[in-house]
C-alpha positions, 0 to 999 in steps of 0.5 A, spaced: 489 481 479 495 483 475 497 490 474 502 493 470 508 497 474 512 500 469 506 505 467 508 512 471 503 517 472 502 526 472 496 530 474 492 532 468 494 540 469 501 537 465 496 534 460 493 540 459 499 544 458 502 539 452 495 540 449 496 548 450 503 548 446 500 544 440 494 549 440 496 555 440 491 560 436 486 556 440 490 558 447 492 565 445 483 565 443 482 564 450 478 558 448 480 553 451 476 551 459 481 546 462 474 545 467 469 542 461 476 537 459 477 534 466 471 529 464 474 527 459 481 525 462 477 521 467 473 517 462 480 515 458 483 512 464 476 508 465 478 506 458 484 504 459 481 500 465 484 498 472 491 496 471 493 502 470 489 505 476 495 506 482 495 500 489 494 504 494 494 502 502 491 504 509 489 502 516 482 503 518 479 503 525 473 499 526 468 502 530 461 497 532 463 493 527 464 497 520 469 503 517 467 507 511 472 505 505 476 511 502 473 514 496 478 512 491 476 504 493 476 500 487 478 493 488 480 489 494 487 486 493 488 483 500 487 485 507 490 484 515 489 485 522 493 489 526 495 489 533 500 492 537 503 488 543 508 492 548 513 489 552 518 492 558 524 488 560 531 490 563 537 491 558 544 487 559 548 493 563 554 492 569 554 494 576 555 501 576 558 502 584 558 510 586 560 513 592 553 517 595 551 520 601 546 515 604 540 517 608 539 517 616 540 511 620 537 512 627 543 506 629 548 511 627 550 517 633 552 524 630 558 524 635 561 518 631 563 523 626 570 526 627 568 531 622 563 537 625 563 541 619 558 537 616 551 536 618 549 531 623 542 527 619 547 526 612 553 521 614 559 522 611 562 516 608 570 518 606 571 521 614 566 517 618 568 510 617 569 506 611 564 503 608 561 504 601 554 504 597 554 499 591 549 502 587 545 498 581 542 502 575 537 498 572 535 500 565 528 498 563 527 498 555 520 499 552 519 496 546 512 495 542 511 490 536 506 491 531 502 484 529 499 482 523 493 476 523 490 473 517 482 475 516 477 471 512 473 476 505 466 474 503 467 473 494 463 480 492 465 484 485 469 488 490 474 484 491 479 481 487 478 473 485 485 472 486 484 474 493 488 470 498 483 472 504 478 468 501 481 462 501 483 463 509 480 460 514 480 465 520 476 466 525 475 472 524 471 474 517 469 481 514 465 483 508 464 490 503 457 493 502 454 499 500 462 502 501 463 499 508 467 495 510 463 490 516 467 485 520 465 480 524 469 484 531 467 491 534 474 495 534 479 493 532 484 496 526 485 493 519 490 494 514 487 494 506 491 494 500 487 495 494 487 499 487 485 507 488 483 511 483 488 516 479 488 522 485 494 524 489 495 526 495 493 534 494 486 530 490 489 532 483 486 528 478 492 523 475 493 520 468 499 515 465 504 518 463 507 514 458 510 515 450 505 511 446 499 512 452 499 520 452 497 521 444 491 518 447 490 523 452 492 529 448 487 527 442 481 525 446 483 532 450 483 536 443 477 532 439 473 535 445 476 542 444 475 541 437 468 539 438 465 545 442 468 550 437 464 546 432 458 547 436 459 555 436 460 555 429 467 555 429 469 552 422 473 547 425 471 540 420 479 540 417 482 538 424 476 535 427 477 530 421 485 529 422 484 528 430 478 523 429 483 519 425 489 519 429 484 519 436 482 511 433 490 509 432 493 512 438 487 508 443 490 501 439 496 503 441 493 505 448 490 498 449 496 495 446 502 497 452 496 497 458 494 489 457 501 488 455 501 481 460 507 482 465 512 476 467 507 474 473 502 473 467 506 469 463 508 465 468 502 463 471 500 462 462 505 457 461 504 454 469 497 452 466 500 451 459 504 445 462 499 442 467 493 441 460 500 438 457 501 433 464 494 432 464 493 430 456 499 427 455 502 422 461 497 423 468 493 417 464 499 413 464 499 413 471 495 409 473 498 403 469 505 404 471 509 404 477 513 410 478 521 409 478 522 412 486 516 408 488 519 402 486 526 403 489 524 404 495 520 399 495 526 395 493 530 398 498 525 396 504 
């Protein structure tokens, strides 16, 4: 699935306070329930469809053979297995020699050392002979790597066409049902990819935030205002009028920008322009004529 990165996004309360600025009667009225406007957000974002939704990404333990998906999921782009392997080995380092007090060697009588000021267990190496300790520090060093395996996906309408796990052939195999994920491992942790729902960290409702997309939000926001006023009595029909007509050209321009192809389209279109040309106009000559490079390597053998 193809996305569109340019869009932006910002939480509904941005929105509504835009739409506050251009009613203001209706604002000062207190007649405006932000509540009952919330759906209305919601139902243009599913209007404008999945491209705009965000791609979002997790690790998910995988306990007796299965995990909960995140509530947010919608479509599977592409998934790995993790795994952590830790390895301990020495460093390069010198020799470091220091002078120490070495322990008690039952070879070595106390009477031995001139200097009695010193206890007789340690033996004093600077007045007691001349011998030295050549001390090797070995640094030791940790260090832990994080892996990743492929895992072959089972085709379901959770999970993108284009997916390159359905095209592998791992052993390992997972699959989605009900909002879980099964495998075919009984632990094991896995790293998802997917498309999420408009919703930030805190759980704010999100929308696109861009020119030529907020007219859409804002009149679709305003006509449902609009249209409680005039289930109260409100004689509103003069603005509804006026909104209705600018709601129907901003969602044009809406669904314009949003199915928008973006380079990776354009070239994957013009990729499968050039192969039905290929296939039209020479592949059927192949057959009937040897290609140049053939011919000078058999010239050459």
């Amino acid at each position: 699935m193809d996305f569109n990165y340019t869009l932006k996004y910002r939480t509904f309360d941005s929105l509504l306070e835009d739409v506050k600025t251009d009613l203001r009667s209706l604002t000062l009225e207190n007649k405006i329930e932000p509540a009952q406007l919330i759906k209305v957000a919601m139902r243009v974002n599913y209007d404008l469809g999945l491209r705009i939704n965000m791609t979002k990404e997790t690790i998910l333990e995988i306990e007796k053979g299965r995990v909960r998906l995140p509530d947010d999921f919608f479509v599977m782009n592409f998934a790995l297995l993790t795994g952590e392997c830790t390895e301990t080995f020495p460093v390069p380092q010198g020799t470091n020699v220091q002078d120490v007090v070495p322990t008690w060697r039952p070879w070595v009588e106390a009477s031995d050392c001139t200097d009695t000021s010193n206890p007789p267990r340690p033996v004093c190496f600077s007045k007691c002979g001349d011998s030295f300790a050549i001390v090797q520090v070995v640094k030791l060093e940790t260090r832990t790597y994080t892996r990743f395996h492929p895992l072959r996906f089972r085709a379901s309408k959770f999970v993108d066409c284009e997916m390159p796990n359905l095209f592998n052939t791992a052993h390992d195999e997972a699959w989605i049902k009900d909002g879980w994920l099964y495998t075919t491992m009984e632990t094991s942790k896995v790293y998802i990819n997917y498309q999420g729902g408009l919703s930030d960290d805190e759980g704010n409702l999100l929308v696109v935030d861009h020119p030529m997309i907020n007219d859409y939000y804002e009149y679709a926001v305003k006509k449902r205002i609009l249209e409680d006023l005039i289930m109260d009595g409100e004689n509103v029909a003069t603005q509804y009028q006026l909104v209705t007509g600018e709601l129907r050209a901003a969602r044009n321009y809406a669904l314009t920008i949003v199915n928008t192809p973006n380079f990776s389209e354009m070239q994957k279109v013009w990729a499968m322009n050039r192969k039905a040309m290929y296939s039209r106009y020479y592949d059927m000559f192949r057959s009937h004529y040897p290609q140049p490079t053939n011919y000078r390597l058999n010239n050459a053998v």
